[in-house]
FIPA-784063 format. One line per field, with one value per residue (C-alpha): z, x, y negated; residue number from 1; residue in one letter. Coordinates in pm, 1 decimal. Each point is the difference from the previous one (the first is absolute). Example, Ala and Ser with C-alpha at 12.3 -4.5 7.8 and 13.67 -1.06 7.14 Angstrom:
<atoms>
up <- 780.0/-66.0 .
east <- 1230.0/137.0 .
north <- 450.0/-344.0 .
i <- 1/2 .
aa <- a/s .
</atoms>
This chain:
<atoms>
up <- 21987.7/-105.9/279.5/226.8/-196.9/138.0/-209.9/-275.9/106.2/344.0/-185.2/-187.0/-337.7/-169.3/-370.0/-171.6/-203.0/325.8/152.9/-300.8/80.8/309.6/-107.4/-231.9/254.3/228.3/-295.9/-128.5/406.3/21.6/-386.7/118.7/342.0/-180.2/-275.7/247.9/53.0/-339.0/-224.4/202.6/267.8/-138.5/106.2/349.2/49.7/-192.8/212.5/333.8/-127.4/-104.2/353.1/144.1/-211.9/9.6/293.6/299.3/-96.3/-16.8/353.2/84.7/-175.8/99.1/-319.3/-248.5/-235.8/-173.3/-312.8/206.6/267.4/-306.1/-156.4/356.9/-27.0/239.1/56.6/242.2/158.7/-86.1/252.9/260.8/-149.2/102.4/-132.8/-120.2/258.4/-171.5/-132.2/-188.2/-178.4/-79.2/-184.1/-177.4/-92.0/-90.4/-290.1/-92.9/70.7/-241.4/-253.5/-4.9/1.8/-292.8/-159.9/75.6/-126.3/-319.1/43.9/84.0/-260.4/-305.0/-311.5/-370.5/33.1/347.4/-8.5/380.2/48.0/-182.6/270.5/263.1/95.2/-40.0/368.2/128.9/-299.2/120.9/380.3/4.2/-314.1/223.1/176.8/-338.5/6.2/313.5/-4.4/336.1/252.6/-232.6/119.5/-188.7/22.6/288.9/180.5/-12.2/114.3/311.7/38.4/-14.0/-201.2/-60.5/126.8/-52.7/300.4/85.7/117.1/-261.0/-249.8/-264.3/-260.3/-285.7/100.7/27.0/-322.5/-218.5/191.7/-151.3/-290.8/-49.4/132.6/-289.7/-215.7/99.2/-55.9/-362.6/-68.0 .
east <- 16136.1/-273.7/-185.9/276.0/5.7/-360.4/-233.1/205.7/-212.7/149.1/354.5/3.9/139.4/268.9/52.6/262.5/83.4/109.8/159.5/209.8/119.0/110.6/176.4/178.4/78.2/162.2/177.6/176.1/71.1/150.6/199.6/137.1/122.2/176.3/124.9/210.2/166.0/177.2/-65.5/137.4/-173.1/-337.4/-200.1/90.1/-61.1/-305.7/-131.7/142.1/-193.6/-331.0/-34.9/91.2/-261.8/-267.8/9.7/207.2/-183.7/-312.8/-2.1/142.1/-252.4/-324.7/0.8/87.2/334.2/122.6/-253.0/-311.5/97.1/-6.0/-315.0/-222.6/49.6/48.2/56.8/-193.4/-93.5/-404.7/-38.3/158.6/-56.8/320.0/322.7/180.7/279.3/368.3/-15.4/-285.9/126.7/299.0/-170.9/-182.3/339.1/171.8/-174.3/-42.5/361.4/87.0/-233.1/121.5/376.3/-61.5/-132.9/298.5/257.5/-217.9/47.2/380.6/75.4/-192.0/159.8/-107.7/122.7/-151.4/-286.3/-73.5/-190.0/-298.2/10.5/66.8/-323.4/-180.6/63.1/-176.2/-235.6/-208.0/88.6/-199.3/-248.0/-227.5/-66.9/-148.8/-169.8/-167.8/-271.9/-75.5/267.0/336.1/195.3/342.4/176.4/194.1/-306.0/-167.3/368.4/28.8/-357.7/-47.6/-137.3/3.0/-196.3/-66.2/78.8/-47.2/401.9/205.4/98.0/-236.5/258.8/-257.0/-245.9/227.7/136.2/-314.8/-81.6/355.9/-75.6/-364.5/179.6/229.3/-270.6/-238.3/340.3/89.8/-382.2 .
north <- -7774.9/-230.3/6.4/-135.2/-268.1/-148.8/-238.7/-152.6/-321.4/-7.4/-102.2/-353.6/191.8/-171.7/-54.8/244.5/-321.1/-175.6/330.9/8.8/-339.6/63.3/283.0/-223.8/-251.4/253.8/219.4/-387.3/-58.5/332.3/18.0/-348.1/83.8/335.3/-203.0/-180.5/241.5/145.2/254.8/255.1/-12.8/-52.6/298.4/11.1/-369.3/16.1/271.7/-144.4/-354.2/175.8/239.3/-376.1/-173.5/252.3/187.6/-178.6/-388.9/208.9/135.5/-380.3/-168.3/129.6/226.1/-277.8/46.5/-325.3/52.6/96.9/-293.6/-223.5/141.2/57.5/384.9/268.1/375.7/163.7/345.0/8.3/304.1/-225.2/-303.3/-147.6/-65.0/359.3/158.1/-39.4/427.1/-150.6/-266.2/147.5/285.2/-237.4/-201.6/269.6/84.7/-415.9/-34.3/312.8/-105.6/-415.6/107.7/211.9/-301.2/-189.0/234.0/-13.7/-428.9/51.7/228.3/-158.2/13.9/65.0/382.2/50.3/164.8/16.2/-306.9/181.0/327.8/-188.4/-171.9/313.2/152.2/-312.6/-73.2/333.9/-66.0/-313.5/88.8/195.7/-327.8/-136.5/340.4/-74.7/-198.2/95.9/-58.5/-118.7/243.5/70.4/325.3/-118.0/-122.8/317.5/201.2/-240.4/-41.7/-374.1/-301.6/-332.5/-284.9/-327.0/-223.6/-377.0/-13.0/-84.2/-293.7/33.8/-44.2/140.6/-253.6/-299.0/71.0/-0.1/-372.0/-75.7/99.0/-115.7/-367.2/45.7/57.7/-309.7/-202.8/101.9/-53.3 .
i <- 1/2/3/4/5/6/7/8/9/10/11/12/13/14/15/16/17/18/19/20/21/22/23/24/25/26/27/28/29/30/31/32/33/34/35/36/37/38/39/40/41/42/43/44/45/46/47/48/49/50/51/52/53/54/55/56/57/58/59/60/61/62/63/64/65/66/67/68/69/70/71/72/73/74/75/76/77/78/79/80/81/82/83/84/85/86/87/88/89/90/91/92/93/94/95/96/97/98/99/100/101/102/103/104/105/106/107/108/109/110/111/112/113/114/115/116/117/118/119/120/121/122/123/124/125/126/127/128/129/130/131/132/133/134/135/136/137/138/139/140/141/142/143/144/145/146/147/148/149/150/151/152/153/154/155/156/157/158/159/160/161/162/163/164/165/166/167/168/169/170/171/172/173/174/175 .
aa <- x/x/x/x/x/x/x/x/x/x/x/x/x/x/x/x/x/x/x/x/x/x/x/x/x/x/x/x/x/x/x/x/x/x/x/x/x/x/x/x/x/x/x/x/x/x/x/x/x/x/x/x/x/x/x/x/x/x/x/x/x/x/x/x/x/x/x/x/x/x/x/x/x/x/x/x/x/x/x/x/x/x/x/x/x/x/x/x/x/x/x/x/x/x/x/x/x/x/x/x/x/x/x/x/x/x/x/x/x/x/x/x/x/x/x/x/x/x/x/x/x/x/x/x/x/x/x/x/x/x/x/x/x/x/x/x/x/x/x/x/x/x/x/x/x/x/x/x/x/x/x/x/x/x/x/x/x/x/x/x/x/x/x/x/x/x/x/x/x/x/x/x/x/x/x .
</atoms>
């Protein structure tokens, strides 16, 4: 499968540091939107919220969710090099979206006798491990299944960069 991948230099490789932001940014987007909701119904509207989030913005949005719009990321077919068809990314959510809402049960759940919150990040801890793994192309687990990666891109807000001005600002201030 490597070689339909191409020349790692021909993708603008992103940092796993900024991927996991991003994930973050659309996991708090998508707890938030199912929080509204009640307890009881917080794994279908979690799931409903993340396919929204990270599949149906993504084929809106030029391949951008919320937290890789905010970070100038996006997932791409390399053999096509274009944005991923919608059986794509929804393999590739599935097993994001299985992984995150395990985490938030975990989150939910968390109490001094609940144990779960220590299992629960490991589905998604080795998912996205091989991307730290891969020096190469970055691909998680769920990159390799669907067969995509991610790139940087110029589109976007830049919120990573606009916050270290922010905070360098703050800094020449308190000096």
């Amino acid at each position: 499968m490597r070689s339909d991948l191409g020349s790692p230099q021909r993708f603008p490789r992103v940092p796993n540091d900024r991927r996991v932001a991003a994930f973050a940014i659309d996991f708090g987007a998508a707890s938030l939107l199912s929080a509204l909701g009640g307890a009881s119904a917080i794994i279908p509207l979690y799931l409903l919220s993340w396919y929204g989030l990270r599949v149906v913005l993504v084929v809106k949005n030029q391949g951008q969710s919320l937290g890789r719009w905010a970070l100038d990321m996006k997932v791409l077919d390399p053999k096509r090099r274009a944005m991923p068809g919608l059986l794509e990314l929804t393999k590739r959510e599935t097993l994001t979206g299985v992984g995150s809402l395990l985490i938030l049960l975990g989150l939910v759940n968390l109490s001094p006798t609940n144990g779960f919150i220590l299992v629960a990040p490991i589905p998604l801890v080795i998912d996205c491990g091989l991307a730290f793994l891969d020096d190469e192309f970055r691909q998680a687990w769920h990159d390799r299944i669907a067969r995509t990666v991610i790139i940087q891109t110029h589109r976007g807000y830049s919120l990573d960069i606009k916050l270290k001005r922010m905070v360098a600002q703050l800094g020449d201030r308190v000096k």
